[in-house]
C-alpha positions as CSV (number, residue, x, y, z in Angstrom):
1,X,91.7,-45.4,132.6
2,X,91.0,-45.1,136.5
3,X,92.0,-48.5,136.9
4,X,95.5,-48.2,135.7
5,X,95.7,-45.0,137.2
6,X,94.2,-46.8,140.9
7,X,96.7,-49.3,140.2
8,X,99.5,-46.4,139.9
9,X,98.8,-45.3,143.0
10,X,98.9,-48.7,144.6
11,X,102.2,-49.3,143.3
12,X,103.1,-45.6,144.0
13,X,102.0,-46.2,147.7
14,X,103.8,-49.4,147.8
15,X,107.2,-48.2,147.1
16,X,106.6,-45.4,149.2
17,X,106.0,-48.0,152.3
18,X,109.3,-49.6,151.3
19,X,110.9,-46.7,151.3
20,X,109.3,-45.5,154.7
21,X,110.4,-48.9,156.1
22,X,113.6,-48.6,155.1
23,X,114.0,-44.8,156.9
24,X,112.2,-46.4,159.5
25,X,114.6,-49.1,159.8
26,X,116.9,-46.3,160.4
27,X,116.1,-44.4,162.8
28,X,114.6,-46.6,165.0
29,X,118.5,-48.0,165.3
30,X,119.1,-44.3,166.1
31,X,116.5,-44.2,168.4
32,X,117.2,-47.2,170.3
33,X,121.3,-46.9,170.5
34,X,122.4,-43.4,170.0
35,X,125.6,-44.8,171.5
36,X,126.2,-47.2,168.7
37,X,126.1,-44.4,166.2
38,X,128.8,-42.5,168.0
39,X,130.9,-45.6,167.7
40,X,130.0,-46.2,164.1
41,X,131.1,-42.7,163.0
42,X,134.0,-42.8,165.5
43,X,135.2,-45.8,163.9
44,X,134.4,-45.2,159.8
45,X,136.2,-42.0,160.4
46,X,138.9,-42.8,162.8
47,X,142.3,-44.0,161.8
48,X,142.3,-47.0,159.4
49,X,144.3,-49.3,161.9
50,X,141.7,-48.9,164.6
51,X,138.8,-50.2,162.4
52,X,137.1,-53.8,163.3
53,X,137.9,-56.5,160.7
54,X,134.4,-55.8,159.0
55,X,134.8,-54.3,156.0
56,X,132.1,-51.8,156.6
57,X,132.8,-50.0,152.7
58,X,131.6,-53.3,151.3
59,X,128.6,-53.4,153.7
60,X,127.5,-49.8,152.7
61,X,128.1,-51.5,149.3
62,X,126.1,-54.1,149.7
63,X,123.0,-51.6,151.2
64,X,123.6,-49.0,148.3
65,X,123.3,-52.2,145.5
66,X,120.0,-53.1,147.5
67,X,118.5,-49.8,147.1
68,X,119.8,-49.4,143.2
69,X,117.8,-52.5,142.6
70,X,114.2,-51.8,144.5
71,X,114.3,-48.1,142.8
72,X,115.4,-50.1,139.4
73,X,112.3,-52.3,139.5
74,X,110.2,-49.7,140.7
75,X,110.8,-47.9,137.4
76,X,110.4,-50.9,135.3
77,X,107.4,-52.1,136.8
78,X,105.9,-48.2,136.7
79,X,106.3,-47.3,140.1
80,X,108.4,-44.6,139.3
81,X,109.0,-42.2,135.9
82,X,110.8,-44.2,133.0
83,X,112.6,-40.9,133.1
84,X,114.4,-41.9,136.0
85,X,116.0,-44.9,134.0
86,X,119.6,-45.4,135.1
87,X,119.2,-42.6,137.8
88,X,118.8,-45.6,140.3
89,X,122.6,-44.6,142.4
90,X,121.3,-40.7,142.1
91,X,117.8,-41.9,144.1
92,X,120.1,-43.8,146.6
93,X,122.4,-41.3,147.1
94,X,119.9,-38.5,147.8
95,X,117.7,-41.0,150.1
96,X,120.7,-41.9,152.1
97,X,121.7,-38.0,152.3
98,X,118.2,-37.6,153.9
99,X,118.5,-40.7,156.2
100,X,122.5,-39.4,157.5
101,X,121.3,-36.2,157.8
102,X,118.9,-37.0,160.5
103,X,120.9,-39.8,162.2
104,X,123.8,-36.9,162.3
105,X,121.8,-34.4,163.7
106,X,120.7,-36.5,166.5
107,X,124.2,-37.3,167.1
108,X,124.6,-33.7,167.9
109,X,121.5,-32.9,169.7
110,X,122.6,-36.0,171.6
111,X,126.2,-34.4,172.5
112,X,125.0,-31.3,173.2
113,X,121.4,-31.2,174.6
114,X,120.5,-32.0,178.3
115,X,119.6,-35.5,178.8
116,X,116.0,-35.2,178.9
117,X,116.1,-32.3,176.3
118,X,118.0,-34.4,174.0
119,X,115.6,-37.3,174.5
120,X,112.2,-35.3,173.7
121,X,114.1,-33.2,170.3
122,X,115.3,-36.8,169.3
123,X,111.8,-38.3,169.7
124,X,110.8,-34.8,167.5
125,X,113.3,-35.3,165.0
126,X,113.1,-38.8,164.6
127,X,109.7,-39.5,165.5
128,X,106.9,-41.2,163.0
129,X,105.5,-37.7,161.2
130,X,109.1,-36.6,160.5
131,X,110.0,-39.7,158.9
132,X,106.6,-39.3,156.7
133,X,107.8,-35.9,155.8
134,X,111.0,-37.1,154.5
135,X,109.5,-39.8,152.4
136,X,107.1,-36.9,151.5
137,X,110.1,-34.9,150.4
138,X,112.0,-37.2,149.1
139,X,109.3,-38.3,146.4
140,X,108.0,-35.2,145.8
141,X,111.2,-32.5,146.6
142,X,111.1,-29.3,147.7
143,X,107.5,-27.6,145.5
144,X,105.1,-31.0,146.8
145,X,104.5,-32.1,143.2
């Protein structure tokens, strides 16, 4: 009926703000401290002995088990196929992927552009329309469907 199917897309729409929150979450951190992502990566990929006492595997842990649940109850509840029962660590892999690809390019463009270049291609690539095209992409892949 239209209702269930208006009520589809409400849900559809509200996972997809979760999900836009969550990149949004992100890459605003990006945004705001390029620096601190330098030291994050400096440090997950440094030597072993010069890492803080945080265990940062169990807090990427802890964020992948958080996004396994919201896609889990997004298929229960109809927010997403049934088909995509027990694919819940695929969706969060491929979401993060997305997410690190970005915050890694800007780590780049921050390294190598000018400062003021760097600044405006950051703004470009992590701006508010690219982050809707990656929640675009992520939900409907590479054909829009």
């Amino acid at each position: 009926s239209s209702t269930s199917r208006g009520l589809g897309d409400v849900y559809k729409r509200q996972l997809e703000e979760r999900v836009g929150a969550f990149v949004g979450v992100h890459l605003d951190a990006v945004l705001e401290a390029p620096h601190a992502l330098r030291f994050f990566c400096a440090v997950l990929f440094g030597p072993p002995e010069s890492r803080p006492s945080v265990n940062i595997i169990e807090m990427n842990r802890s964020l992948h088990e958080r996004l396994e649940r919201m896609f889990r109850v997004a298929i229960e509840e109809g927010e997403l196929p049934g088909a995509l029962k027990g694919d819940e660590f695929f969706l969060t892999v491929q979401l993060m992927g997305l997410i690190q690809q970005r915050m890694m390019l800007s780590m780049i463009l921050s390294e190598c552009a000018p400062g003021d270049v760097a600044h405006q291609q950051l703004t470009d690539l992590l701006g508010q329309g690219e982050r809707e095209r990656l929640v675009r992409f992520f939900f409907s892949g590479a054909r829009g469907q």
